[in-house]
N, C-alpha and C positions, 0 to 999 in steps of 0.2 A: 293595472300593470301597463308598462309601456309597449309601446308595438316590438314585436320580439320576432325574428327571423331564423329561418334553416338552410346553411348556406349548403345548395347543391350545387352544380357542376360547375369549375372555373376555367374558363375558355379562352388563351389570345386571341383579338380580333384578325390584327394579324402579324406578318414578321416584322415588320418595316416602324408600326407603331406600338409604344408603351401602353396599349389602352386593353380592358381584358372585362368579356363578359361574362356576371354573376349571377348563375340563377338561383333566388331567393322562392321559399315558401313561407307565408304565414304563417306562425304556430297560432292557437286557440288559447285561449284562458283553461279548458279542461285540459291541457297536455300534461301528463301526470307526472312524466319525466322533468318535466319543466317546472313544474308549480313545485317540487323538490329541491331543486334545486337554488330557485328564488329564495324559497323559505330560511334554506340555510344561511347566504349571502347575507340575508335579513339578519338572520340573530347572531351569523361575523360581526356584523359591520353594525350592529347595535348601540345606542350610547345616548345619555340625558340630552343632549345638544350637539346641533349639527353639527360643533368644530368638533366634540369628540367622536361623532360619527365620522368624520370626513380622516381624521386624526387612526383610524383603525382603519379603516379601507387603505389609507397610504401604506402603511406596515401590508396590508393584506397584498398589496399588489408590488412591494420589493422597493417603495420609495423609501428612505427610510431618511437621506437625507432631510427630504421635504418633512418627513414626518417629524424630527427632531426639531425644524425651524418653526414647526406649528403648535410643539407643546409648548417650547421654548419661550414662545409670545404667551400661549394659554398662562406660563405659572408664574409672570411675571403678572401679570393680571387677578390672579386668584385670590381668594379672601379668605375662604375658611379651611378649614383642615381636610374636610371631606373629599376639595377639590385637588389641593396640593397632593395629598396622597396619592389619588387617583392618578394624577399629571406627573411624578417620581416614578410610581409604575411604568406607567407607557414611554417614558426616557428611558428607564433600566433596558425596555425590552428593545428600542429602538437601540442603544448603545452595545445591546447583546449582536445586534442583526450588522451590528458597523464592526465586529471585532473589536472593540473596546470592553475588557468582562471584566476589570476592575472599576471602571467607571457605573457601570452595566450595576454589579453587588452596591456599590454605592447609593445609588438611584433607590434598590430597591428597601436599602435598609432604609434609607429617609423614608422610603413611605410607610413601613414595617412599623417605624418608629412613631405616626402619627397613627396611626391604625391602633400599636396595643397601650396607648391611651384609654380606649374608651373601653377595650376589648381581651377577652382571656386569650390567654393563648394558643388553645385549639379552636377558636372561632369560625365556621368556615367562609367568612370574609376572607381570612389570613395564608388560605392554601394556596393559589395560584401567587401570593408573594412568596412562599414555601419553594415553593416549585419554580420559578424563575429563578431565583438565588442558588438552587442545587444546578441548574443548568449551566449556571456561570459558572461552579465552580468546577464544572464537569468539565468547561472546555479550557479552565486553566491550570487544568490537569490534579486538581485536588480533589481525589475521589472520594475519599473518605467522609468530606465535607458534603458533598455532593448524596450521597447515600444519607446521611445525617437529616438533610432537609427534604428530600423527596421521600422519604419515609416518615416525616413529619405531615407533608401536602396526602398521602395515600391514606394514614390514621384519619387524616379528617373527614377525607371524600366516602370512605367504606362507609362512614358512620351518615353521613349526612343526603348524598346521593343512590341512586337506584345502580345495582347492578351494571345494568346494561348503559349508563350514562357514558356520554363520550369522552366526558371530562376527569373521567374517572383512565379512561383507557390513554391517553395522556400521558398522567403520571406512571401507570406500566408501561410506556414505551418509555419515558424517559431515568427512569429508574434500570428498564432493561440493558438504554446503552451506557449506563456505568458499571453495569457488570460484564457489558464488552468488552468496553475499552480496559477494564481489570483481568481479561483471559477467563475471565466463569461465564462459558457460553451456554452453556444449561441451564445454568440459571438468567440470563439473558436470554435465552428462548422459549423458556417458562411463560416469562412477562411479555414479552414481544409479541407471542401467540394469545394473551389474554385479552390486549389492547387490539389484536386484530379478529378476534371473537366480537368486540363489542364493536367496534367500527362497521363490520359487515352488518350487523342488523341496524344499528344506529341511522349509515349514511347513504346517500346515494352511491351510484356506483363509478361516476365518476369525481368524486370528492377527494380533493389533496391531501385531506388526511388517511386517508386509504393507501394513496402511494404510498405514503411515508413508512406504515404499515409492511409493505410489499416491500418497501426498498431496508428497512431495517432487518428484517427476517432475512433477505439474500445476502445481508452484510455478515449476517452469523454463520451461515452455509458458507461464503466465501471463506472467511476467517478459518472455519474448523477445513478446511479443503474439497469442501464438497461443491465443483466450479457450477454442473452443471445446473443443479438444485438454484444457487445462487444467481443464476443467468436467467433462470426461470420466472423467478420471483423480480428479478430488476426490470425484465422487458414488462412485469404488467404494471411494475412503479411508472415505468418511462408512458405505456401507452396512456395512461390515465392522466400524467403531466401533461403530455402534450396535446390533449384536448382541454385541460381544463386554465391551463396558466401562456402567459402570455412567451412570446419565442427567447426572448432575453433575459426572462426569471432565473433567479440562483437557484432556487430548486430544480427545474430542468435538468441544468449544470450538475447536480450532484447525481442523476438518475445516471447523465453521459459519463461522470467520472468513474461510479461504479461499474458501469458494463466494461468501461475501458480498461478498471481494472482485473476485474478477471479474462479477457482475451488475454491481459499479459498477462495473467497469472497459468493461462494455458497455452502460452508461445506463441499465441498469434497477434503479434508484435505491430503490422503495419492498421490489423484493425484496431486495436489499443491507440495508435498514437491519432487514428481520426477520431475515433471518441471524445479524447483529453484538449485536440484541438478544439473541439465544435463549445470543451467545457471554457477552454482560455480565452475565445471569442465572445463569448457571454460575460464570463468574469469584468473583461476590458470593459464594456459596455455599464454593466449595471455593480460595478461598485466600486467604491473606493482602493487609491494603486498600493496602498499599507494592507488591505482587508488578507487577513489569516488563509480567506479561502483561495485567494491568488497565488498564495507558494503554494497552497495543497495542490493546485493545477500543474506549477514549473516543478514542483518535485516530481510528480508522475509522469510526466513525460521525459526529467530527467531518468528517472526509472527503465522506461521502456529502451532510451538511445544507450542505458548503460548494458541494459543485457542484449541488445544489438550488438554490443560490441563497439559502440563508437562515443571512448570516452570524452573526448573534447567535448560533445555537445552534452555528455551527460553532467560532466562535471560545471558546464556553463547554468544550464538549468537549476541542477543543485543550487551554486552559490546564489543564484537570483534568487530563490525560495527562502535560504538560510538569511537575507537579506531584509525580505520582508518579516521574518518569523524576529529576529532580532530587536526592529521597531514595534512590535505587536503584542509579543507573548513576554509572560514574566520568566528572568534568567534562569530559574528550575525547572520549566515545564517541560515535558517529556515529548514534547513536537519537537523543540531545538533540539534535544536529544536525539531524534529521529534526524536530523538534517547532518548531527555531528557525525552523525553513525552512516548515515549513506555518502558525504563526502568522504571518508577514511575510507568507503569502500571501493571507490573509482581509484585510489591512490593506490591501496592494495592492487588492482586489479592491472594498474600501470606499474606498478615495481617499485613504488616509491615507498616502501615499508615501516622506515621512521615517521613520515609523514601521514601514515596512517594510523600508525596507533597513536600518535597525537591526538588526532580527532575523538578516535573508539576511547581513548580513555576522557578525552568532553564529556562525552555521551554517557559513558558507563556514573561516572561521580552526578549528572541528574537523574540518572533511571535511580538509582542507591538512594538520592532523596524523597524523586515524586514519585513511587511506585512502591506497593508492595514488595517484600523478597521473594514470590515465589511468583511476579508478575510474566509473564511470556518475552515481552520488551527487555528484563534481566536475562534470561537465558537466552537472546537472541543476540545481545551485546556479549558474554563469553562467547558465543559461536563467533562473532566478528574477531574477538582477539585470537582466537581459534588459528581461524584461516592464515592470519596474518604470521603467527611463530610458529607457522606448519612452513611457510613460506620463506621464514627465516630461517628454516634448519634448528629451530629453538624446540625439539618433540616435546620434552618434560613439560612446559610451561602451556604444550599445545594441550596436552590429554586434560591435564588440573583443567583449565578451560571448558574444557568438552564435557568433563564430570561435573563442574558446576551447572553448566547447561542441562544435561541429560536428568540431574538431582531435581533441580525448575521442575520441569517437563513433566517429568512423572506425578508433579504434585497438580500440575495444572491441565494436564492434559489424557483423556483417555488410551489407553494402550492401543494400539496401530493410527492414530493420529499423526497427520502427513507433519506434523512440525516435530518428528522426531527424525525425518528421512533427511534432513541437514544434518542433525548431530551422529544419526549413521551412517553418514555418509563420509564428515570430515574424522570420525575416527576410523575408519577404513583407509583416507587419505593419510593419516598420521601413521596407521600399522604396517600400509604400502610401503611409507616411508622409511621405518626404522626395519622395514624387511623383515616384518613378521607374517608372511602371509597367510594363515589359516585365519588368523585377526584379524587381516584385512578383508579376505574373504567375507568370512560371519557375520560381519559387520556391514557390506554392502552387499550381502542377501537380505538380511533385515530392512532395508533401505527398499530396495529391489522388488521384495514384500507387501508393504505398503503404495507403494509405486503403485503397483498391479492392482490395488484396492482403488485405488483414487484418483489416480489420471486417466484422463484418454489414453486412447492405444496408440497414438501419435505423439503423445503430447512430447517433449524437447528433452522432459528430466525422467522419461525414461531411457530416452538414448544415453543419457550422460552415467547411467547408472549401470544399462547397457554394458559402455565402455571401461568403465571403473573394473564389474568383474572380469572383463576379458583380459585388462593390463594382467591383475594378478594372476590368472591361470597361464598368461607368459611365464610369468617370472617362476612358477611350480613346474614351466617344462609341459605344459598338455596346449602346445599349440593350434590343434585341431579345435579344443575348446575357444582356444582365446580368440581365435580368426572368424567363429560362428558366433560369437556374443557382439565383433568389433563390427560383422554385416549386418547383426540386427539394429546396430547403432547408427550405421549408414543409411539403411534403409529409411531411418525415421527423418533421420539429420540432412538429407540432401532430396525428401519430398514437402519437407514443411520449412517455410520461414522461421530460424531460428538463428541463438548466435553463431556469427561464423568462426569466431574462438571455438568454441565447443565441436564444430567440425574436424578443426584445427589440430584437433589434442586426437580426436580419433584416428584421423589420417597419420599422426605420428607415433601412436601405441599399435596402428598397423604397419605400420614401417620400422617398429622395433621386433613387432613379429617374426615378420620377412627378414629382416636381418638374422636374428634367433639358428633361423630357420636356414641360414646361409642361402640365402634367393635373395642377392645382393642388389639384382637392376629392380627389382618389385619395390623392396626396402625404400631406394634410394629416392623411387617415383614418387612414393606417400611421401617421406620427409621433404620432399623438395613442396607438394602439396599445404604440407602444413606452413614450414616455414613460409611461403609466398602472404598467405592468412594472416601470419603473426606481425612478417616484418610493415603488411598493410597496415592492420588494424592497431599494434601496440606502438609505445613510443619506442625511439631509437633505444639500441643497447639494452634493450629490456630485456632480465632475466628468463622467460619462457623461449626466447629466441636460441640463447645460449643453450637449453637444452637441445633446443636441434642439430644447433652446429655440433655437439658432442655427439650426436648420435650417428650426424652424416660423417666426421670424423674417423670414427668406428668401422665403418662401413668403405671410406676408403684405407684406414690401414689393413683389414682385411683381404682388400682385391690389389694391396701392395703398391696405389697410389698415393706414396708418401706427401710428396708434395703441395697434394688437393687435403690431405688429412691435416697436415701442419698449418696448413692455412686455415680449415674450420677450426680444429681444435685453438686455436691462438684468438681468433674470434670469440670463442666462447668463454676462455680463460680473461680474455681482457674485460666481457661485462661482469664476467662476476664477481672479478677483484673492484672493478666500478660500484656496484647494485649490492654485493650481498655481505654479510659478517666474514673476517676471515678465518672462523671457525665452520662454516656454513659446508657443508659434507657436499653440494653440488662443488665449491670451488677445489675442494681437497677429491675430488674423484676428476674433474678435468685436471688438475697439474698433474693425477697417475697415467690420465692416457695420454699427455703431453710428454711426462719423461718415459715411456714406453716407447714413443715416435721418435723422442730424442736418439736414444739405444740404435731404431734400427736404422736411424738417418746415419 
């Protein structure tokens, strides 16, 4: 072994100079932790001859560039089948690790092809080409394909490998994340936990495949809503990355993207966007500007600035994403789906309505090809069209939506599962609307329900839920209620970093209270609140504006200053013959309080 060091304390010499002293220890040859270690590295980076040894350690260490220039020479050079085969392999995997996964299936069927030549077709030479090809087709969104051949790779390993073999535990993680990415997370944590059974006895304890291990398991916990669980499991992926792989590695990168995704997923929004940065600074560095995992970075940070509240930047991040995913990925894969579906949602979320379901229906016609029908990503896309003809004053076309969503849901998801607190939530929003409130009610108690089960006592979408019940216990007349549900939503909404929209909307369901309630100067303080929020954060003329001005309207025909009323209400009548259908029930209730103000002027 070579001389092998323990680096203890690191010291600047001093301020003035770059220079910094290292205290190193000697390890021994008996170090047991060590000699484990090595060992592994050894049977990594194993291979006939130094260039295919040299040829797996680049893959091992994220070169992958370098790696592809080294086979590239190898199989131009090659003679007999045994080598080309092998050199087809290590380009498919090398091609896999560039975002290339039709190139990637290529690679591997050439080798496939020179292999059952000689060989049957459960051979266990032939698994690990099993099993690379189900990966490819995992990440280009063909699952079905994907399960087909990793169930082929798992039939060979049970039979031919020991239990507890690592290579075995592999194929159940990688078998496990196709029945993520398919919404069957029970059955993905079935396998996820089997492969992290054999991994713990198998490896050392700071071994990358462990993280991986740790960090799949928290990706299932995130998914089904369980943030904490999932936090749990990413910080001991992360601690074990960042002792064993070097600072610039993509895996890293995915450890950072995960933890940043659940801070956003529990509203804490500015530690989300350091996460996703530290992942986009990495990305820039170690790999190519087309690579698939560079929009996963600008989409989630477009993510976090859009439920900030600050669409321009969410929508700029988006399109970069949808940019790279367009050169990358094949036009049915259910990632550009993902990208159609979150630009139509900054558009929605700015009033541009036609311009959003443009997109939701992109989205919706790949999810309908690459996806099962009862996949979460389907009923996630009805919830988007949802939003949008809730928005549009379209209720009929919103509920069919929401029914096909909640149909999904029930088939893929266990009952009190936080991914039904959207669909109870916008049917509460749609029951609000058509003025049914005991619906609306019932419906975001259910919401409400879950809530309580799954978030923090903080977290952002309890306030928003919060507020939901208290609007409708206005609108029933029990304003004592409505004013107690509007401060529990305060309470959360103005101690935690959240969006400042969401503020926005509480401050003016308490200012419709106070108005209710004829406490016309209290009323007028929160509307004026809210609106300052909207006309910041939304673009000009945007229809959630309009509902203010109709509401501050209200409130001066009321206290009989005509004047101050004509002039909001004329405001809010002008965006919404601008922004919305003119069957849309918000434009046909301003021209009533408009010709009412007519009357008494």
């Amino acid at each position: 072994m070579h001389t092998v060091f323990r680096i203890g304390e690191v010291r600047k010499i001093d301020k003035e100079s770059p220079l910094y002293q290292v205290d190193l220890k000697l390890t021994s040859d008996d170090d047991q932790q060590l000699r484990q270690l090595t060992d592994c590295i050894r049977e990594e980076s194993s291979g006939s001859t130094g260039w295919y040894r040299m040829g797996k350690l680049l893959l091992k260490i994220g070169q992958f560039d370098k790696a592809e220039e080294l086979y590239t020479a190898l199989l131009e050079q090659a003679s007999d089948d045994s080598d080309k085969a092998y050199i087809y392999h290590q380009l498919g995997w090398v091609k896999d690790n560039q975002g290339q996964y039709k190139e990637a299936v290529l690679s591997y069927e050439m080798s496939l092809k020179i292999k059952r030549k000689t060989r049957p077709e459960d051979h266990p030479s032939l698994a690990n080409i099993y099993n690379n090809i189900g990966l490819a087709y995992n990440y280009m969104g063909d699952y079905s394909k994907a399960v087909e051949f990793y169930k082929k790779t798992i039939k060979i390993k049970e039979k031919a490998l020991s239990p507890d073999d690592s290579d075995l535990a592999i194929s159940y993680n990688n078998i496990g994340q196709v029945y993520n990415n398919m919404g069957d997370y029970s059955k993905a944590l079935e396998f996820y936990e089997k492969a992290h059974k054999i991994y713990e006895k198998a490896l050392p304890p700071n071994h990358p495949n462990l993280a991986i291990s740790y960090n799949n398991i928290g990706q299932v916990y995130n998914n089904m809503g369980d943030y904490l669980k999932a936090l749990e499991f990413y910080e001991k992926s992360l601690k074990i990355r960042e002792k064993a792989l070097p600072p610039n590695h993509p895996d890293l990168a995915i450890s950072y993207n995960n933890i940043g995704q659940v801070y956003n997923n529990m509203g804490g929004y500015s530690k989300a966007l350091e996460f996703h940065e530290k992942v986009h600074k990495i990305y820039e560095k170690a790999l190519p500007p087309n690579h698939p995992h560079s929009a996963i970075s600008y989409n989630n940070i477009g993510q976090v600035y859009n439920n900030m509240g600050d669409y321009s930047k969410a929508l700029e991040f988006y399109e970069k994403a949808h940019k790279i995913k367009e050169k990358a990925l094949p036009p049915n894969h259910p990632n550009l789906a993902s990208s159609y579906n979150n630009i139509g949602g900054v558009y929605n979320d700015m009033g541009d309505y036609s311009k959003a379901l443009e997109f939701y229906e992109k989205a919706h016609k790949i999810y309908e090809k690459a996806l099962p029908p009862n996949h979460p990503h389907v009923a996630d896309s009805h919830l988007s069209f949802a939003a949008c003809y809730e928005k549009m004053g379209d209720y009929a076309a919103a509920l069919k939506a929401l029914q096909s969503a909640f149909q999904i849901q029930q088939q893929a998801f266990q009952e009190g599962n936080p991914a039904f607190t959207s669909t109870y939530s916008w049917l509460g929003r749609v029951y609000h609307s058509m003025k049914d409130y005991p619906k609306a009610l019932d419906n975001f108690e259910k919401c409400l329900a879950i809530v309580q089960k799954t978030l923090p006592e903080r977290h952002p979408n309890r306030a928003i839920t919060y507020s939901n019940i208290g609007d409708v216990h206005r609108l029933m007349g029990n304003y004592e209620k409505a004013l107690a549900f509007h401060q529990k939503a305060l309470n959360i909404q103005e101690n935690v970093q959240c969006n400042p929209l969401q503020v926005a909307t509480t401050y003016i369901n308490l200012g419709e209270t106070y108005r209710e309630m004829k406490n016309y100067s209290t009323a007028l303080t929160y509307f004026e609140k809210g609106l300052e929020i909207r006309e910041k954060k939304l673009s000009k003329n945007h229809p959630d504006s309009a509902v203010v001005y109709h509401n501050m309207a209200k409130v001066y025909l009321a206290t009989r200053k005509y004047s101050m009323a004509i002039k909001n209400i004329q405001q809010a009548v002008e965006i919404a013959q601008e922004k919305l259908p003119s069957t849309h029930p918000h434009l046909l209730e301003y021209r009533e309080t408009f010709e009412k103000l007519r009357k008494k002027m």
